[in-house]
N, CA, C and O atoms as a DFTB+ gen file, in Angstrom:
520 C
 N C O
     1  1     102.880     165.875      43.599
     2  2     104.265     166.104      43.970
     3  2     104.921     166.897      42.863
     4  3     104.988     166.498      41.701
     5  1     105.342     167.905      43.247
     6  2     106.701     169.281      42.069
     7  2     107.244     168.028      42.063
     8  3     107.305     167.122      42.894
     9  1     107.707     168.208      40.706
    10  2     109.405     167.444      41.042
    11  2     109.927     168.301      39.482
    12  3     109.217     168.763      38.589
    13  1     111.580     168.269      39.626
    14  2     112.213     169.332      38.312
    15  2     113.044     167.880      37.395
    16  3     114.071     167.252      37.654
    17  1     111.958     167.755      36.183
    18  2     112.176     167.195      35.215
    19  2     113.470     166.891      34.354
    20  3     113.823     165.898      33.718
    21  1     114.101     168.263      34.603
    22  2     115.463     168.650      33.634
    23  2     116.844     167.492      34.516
    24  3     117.959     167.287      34.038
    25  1     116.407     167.007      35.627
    26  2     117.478     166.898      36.365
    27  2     117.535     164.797      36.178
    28  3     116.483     164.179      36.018
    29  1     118.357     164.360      36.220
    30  2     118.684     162.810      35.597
    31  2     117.990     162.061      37.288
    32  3     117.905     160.834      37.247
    33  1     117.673     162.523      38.236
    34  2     117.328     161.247      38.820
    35  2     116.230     162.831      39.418
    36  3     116.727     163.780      40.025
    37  1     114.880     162.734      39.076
    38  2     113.722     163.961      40.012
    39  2     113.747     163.784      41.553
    40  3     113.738     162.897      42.407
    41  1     113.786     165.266      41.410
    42  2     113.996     165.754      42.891
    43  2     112.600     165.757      43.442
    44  3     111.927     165.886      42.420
    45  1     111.924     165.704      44.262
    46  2     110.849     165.860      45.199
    47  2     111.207     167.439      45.920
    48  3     112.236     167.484      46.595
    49  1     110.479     168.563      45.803
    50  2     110.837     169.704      46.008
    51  2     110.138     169.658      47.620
    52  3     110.413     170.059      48.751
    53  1     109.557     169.247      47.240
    54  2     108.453     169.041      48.981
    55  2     109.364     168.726      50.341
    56  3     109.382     169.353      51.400
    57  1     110.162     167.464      49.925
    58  2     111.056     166.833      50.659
    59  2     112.643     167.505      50.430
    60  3     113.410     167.675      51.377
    61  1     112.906     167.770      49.340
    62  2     114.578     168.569      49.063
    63  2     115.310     167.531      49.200
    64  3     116.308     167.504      49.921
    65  1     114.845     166.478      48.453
    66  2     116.514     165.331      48.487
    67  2     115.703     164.776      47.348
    68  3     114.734     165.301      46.799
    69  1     116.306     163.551      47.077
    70  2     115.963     162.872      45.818
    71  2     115.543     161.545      46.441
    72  3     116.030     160.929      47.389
    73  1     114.242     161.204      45.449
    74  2     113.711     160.191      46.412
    75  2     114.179     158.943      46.248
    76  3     113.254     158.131      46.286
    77  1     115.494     158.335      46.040
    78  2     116.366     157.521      45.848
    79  2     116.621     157.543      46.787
    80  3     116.470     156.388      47.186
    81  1     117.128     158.433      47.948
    82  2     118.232     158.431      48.775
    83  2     117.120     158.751      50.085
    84  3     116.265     159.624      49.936
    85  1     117.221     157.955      51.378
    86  2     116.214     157.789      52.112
    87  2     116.571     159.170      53.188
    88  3     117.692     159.675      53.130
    89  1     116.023     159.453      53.693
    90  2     116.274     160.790      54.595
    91  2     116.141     160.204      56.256
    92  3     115.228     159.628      56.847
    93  1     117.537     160.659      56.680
    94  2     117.837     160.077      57.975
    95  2     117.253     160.743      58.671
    96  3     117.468     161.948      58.542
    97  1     116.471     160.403      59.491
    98  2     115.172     160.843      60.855
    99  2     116.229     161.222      62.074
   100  3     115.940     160.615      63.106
   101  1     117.182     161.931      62.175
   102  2     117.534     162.073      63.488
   103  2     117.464     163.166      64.191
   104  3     117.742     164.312      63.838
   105  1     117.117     162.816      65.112
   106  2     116.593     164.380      66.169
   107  2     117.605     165.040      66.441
   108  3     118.741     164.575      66.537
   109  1     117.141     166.699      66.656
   110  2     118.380     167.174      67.188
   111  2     118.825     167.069      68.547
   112  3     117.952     167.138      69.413
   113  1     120.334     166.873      68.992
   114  2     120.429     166.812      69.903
   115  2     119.790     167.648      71.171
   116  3     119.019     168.471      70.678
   117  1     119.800     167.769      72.611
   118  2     118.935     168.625      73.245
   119  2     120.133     169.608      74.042
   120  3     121.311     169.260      74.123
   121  1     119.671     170.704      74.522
   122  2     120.947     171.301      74.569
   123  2     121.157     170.883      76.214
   124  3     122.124     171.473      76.694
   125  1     120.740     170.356      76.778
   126  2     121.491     169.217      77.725
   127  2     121.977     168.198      77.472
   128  3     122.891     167.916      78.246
   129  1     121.685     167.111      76.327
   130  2     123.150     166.341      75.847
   131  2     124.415     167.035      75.334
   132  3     125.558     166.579      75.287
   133  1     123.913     168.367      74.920
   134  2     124.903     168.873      74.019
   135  2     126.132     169.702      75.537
   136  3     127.343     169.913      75.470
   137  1     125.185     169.966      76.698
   138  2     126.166     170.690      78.007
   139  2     126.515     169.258      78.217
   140  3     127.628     169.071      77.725
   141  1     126.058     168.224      78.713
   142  2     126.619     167.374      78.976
   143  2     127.942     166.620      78.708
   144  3     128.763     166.052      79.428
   145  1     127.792     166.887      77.129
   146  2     128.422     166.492      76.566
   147  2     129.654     166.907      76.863
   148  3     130.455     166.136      77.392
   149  1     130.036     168.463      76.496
   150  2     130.720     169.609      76.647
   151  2     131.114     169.168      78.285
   152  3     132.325     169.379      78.359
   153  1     130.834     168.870      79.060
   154  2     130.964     169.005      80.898
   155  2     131.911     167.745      80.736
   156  3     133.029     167.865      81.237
   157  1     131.500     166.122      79.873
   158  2     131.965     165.472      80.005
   159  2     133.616     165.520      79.616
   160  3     134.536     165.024      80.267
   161  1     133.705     166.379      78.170
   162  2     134.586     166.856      77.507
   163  2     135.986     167.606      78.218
   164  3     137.159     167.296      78.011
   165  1     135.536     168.534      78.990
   166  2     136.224     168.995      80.164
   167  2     136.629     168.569      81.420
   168  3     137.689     169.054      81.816
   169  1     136.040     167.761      82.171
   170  2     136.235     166.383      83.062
   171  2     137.507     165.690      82.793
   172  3     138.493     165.585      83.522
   173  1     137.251     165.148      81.369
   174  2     138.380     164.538      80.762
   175  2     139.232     165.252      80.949
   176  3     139.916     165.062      81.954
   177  1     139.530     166.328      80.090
   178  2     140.846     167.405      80.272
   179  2     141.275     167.590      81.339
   180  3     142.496     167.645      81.483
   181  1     140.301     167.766      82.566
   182  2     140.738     168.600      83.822
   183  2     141.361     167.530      84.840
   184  3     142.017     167.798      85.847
   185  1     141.043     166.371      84.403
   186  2     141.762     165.003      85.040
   187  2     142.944     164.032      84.452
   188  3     142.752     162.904      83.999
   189  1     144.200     164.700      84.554
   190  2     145.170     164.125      84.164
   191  2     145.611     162.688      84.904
   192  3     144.881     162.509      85.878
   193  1     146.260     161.972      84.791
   194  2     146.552     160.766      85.136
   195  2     147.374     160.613      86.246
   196  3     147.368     159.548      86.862
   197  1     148.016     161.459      86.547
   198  2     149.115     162.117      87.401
   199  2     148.994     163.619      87.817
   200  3     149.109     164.553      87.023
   201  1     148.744     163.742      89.179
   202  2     148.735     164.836      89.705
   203  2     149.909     165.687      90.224
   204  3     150.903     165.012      90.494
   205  1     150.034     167.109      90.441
   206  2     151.464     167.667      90.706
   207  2     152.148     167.538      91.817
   208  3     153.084     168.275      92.127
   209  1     151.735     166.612      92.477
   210  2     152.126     165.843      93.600
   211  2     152.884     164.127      93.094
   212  3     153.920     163.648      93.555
   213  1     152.321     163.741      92.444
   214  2     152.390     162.388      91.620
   215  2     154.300     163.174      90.352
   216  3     155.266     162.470      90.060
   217  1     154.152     164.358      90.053
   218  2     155.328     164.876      88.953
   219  2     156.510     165.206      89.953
   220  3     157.714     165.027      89.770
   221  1     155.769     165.811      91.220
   222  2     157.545     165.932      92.146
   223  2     157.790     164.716      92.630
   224  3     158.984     164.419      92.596
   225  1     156.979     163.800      93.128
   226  2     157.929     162.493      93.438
   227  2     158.226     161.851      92.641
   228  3     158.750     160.831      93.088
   229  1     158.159     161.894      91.100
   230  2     158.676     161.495      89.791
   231  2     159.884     162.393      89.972
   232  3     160.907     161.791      90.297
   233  1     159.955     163.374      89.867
   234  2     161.374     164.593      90.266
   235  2     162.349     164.046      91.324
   236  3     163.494     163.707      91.025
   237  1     161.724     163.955      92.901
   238  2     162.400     163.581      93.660
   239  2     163.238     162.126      93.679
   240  3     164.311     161.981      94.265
   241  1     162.637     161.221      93.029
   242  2     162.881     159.918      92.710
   243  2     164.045     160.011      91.995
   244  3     165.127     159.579      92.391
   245  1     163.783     160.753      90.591
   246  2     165.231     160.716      89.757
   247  2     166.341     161.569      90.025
   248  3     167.491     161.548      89.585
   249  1     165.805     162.274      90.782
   250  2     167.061     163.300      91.759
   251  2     167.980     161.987      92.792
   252  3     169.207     162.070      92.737
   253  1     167.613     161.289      93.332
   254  2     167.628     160.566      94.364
   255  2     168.526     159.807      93.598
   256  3     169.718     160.097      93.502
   257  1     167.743     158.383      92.787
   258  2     167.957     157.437      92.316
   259  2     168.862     157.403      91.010
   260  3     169.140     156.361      90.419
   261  1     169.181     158.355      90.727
   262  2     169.846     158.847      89.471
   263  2     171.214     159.548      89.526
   264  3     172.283     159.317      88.961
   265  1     170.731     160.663      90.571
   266  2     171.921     162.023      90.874
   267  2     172.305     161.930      91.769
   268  3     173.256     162.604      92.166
   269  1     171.759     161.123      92.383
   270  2     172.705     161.070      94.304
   271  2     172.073     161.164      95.647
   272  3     172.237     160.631      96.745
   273  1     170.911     162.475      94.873
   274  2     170.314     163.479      95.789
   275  2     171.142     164.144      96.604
   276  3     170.960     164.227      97.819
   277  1     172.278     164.752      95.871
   278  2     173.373     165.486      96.692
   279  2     172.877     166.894      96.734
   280  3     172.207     167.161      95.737
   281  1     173.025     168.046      97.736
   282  2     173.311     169.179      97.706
   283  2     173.740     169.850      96.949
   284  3     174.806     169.368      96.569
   285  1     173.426     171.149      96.253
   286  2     174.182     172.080      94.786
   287  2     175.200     171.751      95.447
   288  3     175.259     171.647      96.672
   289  1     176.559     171.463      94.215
   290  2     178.043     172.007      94.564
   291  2     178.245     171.758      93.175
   292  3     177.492     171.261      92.338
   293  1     179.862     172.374      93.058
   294  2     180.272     172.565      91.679
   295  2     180.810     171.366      91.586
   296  3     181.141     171.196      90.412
   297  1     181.050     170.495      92.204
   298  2     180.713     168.791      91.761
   299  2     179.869     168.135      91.073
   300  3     180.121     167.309      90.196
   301  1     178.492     168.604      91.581
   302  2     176.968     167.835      90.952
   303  2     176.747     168.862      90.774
   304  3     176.326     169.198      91.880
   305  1     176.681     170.097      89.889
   306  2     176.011     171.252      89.987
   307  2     174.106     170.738      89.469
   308  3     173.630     169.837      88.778
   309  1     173.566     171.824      90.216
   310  2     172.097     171.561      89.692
   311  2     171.304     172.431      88.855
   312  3     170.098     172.252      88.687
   313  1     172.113     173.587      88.206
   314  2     171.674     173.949      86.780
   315  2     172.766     174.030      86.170
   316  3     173.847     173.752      86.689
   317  1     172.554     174.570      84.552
   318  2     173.496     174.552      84.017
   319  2     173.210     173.214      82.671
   320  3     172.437     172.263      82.551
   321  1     174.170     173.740      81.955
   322  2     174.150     172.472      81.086
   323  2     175.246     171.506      81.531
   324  3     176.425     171.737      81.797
   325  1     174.591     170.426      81.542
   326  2     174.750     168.682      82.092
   327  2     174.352     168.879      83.851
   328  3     174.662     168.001      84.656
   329  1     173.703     170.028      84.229
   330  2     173.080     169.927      85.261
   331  2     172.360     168.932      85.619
   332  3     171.805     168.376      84.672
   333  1     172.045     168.249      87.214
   334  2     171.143     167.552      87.220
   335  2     169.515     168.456      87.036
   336  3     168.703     167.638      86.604
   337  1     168.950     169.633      87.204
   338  2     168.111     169.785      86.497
   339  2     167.654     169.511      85.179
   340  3     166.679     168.906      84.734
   341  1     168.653     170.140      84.649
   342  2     168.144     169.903      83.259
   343  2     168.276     168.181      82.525
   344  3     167.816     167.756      81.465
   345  1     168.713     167.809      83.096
   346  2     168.892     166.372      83.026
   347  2     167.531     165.927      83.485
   348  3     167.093     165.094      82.691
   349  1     166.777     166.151      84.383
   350  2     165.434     165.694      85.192
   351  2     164.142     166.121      84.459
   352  3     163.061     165.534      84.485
   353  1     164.396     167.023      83.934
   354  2     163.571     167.999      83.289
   355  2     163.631     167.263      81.929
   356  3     162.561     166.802      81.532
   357  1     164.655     167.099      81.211
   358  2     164.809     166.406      79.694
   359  2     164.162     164.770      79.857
   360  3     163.518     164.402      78.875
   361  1     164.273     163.837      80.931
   362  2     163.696     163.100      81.222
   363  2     162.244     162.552      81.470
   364  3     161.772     161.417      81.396
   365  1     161.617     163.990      81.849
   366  2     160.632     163.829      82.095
   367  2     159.572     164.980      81.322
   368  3     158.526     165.449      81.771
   369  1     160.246     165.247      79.995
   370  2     159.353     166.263      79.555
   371  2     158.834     167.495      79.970
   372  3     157.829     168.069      79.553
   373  1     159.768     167.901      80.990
   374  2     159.380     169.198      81.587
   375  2     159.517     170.382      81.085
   376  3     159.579     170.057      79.899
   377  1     159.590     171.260      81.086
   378  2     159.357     172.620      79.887
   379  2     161.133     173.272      80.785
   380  3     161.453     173.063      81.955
   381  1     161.850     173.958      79.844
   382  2     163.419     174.128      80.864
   383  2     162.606     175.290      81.247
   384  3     163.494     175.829      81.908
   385  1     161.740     175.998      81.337
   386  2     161.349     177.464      82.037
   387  2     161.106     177.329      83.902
   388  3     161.157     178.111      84.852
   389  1     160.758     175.497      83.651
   390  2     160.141     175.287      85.173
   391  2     161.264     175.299      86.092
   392  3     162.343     175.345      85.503
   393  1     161.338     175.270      87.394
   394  2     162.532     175.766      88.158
   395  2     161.735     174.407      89.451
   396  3     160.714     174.429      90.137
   397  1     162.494     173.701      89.318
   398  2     162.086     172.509      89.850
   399  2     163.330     172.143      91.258
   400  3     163.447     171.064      91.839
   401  1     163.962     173.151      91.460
   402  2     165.404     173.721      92.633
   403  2     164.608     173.479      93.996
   404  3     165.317     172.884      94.808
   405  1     163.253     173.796      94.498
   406  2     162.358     173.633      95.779
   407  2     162.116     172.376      95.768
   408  3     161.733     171.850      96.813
   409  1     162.265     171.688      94.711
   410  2     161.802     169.866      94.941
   411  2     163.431     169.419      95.180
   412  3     163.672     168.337      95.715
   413  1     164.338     170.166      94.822
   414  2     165.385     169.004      95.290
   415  2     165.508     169.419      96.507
   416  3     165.432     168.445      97.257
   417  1     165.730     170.816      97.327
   418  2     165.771     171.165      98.564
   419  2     164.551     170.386      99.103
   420  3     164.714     170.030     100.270
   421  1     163.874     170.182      98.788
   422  2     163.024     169.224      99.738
   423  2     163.456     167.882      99.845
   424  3     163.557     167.345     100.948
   425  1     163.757     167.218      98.642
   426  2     164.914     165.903      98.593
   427  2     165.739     165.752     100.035
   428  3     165.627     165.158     101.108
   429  1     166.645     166.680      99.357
   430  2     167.806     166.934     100.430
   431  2     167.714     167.155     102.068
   432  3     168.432     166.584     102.889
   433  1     166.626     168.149     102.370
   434  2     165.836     167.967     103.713
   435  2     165.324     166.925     104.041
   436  3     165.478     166.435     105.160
   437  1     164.855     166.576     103.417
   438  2     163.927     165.160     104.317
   439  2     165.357     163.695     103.956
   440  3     165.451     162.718     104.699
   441  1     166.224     163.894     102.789
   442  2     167.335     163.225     103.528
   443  2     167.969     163.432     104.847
   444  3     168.318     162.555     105.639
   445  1     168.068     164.699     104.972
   446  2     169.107     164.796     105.859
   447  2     168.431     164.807     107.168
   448  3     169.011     164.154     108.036
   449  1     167.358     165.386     107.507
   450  2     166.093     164.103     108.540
   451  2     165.485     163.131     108.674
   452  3     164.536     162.961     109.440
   453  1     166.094     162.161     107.733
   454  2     165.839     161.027     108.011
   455  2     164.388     160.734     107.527
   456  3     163.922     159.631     107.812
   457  1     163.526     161.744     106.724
   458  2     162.388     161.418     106.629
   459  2     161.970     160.983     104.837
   460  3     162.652     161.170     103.829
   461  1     160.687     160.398     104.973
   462  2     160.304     160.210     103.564
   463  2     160.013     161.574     102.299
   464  3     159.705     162.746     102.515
   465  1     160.183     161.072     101.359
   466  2     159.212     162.142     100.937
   467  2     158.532     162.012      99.762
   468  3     158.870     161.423      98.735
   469  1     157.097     162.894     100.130
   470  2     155.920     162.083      99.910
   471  2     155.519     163.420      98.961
   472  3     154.424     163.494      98.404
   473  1     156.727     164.640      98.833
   474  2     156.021     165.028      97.615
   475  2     154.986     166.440      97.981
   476  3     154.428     167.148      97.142
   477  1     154.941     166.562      99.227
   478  2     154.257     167.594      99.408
   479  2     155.102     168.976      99.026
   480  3     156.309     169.024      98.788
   481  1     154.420     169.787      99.028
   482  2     154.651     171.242      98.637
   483  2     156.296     171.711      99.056
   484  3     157.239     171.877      98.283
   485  1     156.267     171.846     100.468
   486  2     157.081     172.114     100.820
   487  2     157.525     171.079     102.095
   488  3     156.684     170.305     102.554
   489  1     158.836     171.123     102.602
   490  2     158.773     170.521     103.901
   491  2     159.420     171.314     104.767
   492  3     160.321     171.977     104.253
   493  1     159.172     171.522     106.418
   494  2     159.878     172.673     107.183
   495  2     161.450     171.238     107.807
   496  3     161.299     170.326     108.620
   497  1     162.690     171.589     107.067
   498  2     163.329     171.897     107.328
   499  2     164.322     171.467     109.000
   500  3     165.484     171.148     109.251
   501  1     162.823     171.741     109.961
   502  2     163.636     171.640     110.903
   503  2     162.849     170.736     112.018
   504  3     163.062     170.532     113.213
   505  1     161.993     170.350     111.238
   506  2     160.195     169.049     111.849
   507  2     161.019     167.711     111.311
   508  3     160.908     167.231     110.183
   509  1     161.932     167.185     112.455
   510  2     161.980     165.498     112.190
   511  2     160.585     165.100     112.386
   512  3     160.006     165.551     113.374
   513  1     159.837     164.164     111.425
   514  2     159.106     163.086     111.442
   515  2     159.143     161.975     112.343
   516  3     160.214     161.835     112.933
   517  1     158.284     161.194     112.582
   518  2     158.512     160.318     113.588
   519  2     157.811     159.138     112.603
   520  3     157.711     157.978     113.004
């Protein structure tokens, strides 16, 4: 066995560590744990806890339960500062760029038909529910 004399605890040149210190045997990963891994990694990310269906009836709710769920007027205005937007938006961490005005018109429609709302995209307006 080389080993370099000059040095306070000899090195084993063969091995490249010092034979004090035991050398951990671990394999390298395979590059399918390593995609896996990575796939699992992204999964996570791409699955939030709440979907954008799950954030407008969080919207519609505090429009409702909060603001009235009244129609724009310069009574309740719905932008603006002390708007109920921006009020909904500050509540719920929403970015002020988002324009969240199609979720209260949907509010307001399916109030004023008598129907639920469940948050979908849009609602037509002039389709009572049964």
């Amino acid at each position: 066995v080389e080993t370099v004399s000059d040095h306070p605890v000899p090195i084993d040149l063969t091995r490249n560590t010092c034979p004090s210190e035991p050398i951990a045997e671990t394999p390298a990963p395979s590059q399918e744990d390593i995609s896996r891994t990575i796939d699992e990694l992204l999964k996570e990310e791409a699955e939030p806890i709440f979907n954008l269906k799950d954030r407008r009836v969080a919207i519609g709710w505090i429009f409702e339960n909060v603001h009235g769920g009244l129609e724009d007027s310069p009574d309740k205005p719905w932008r603006g500062q002390g708007g109920v937007m921006p009020s909904i938006k500050k509540a719920l961490g929403i970015q002020r760029s988002v324009d969240i005005s199609k979720i209260l018109e949907d509010v307001v429609d399916c109030k004023r038909l008598g129907n639920q709302y469940t948050g979908e995209r849009r609602v037509d307006p002039n389709k009572v529910l049964g």
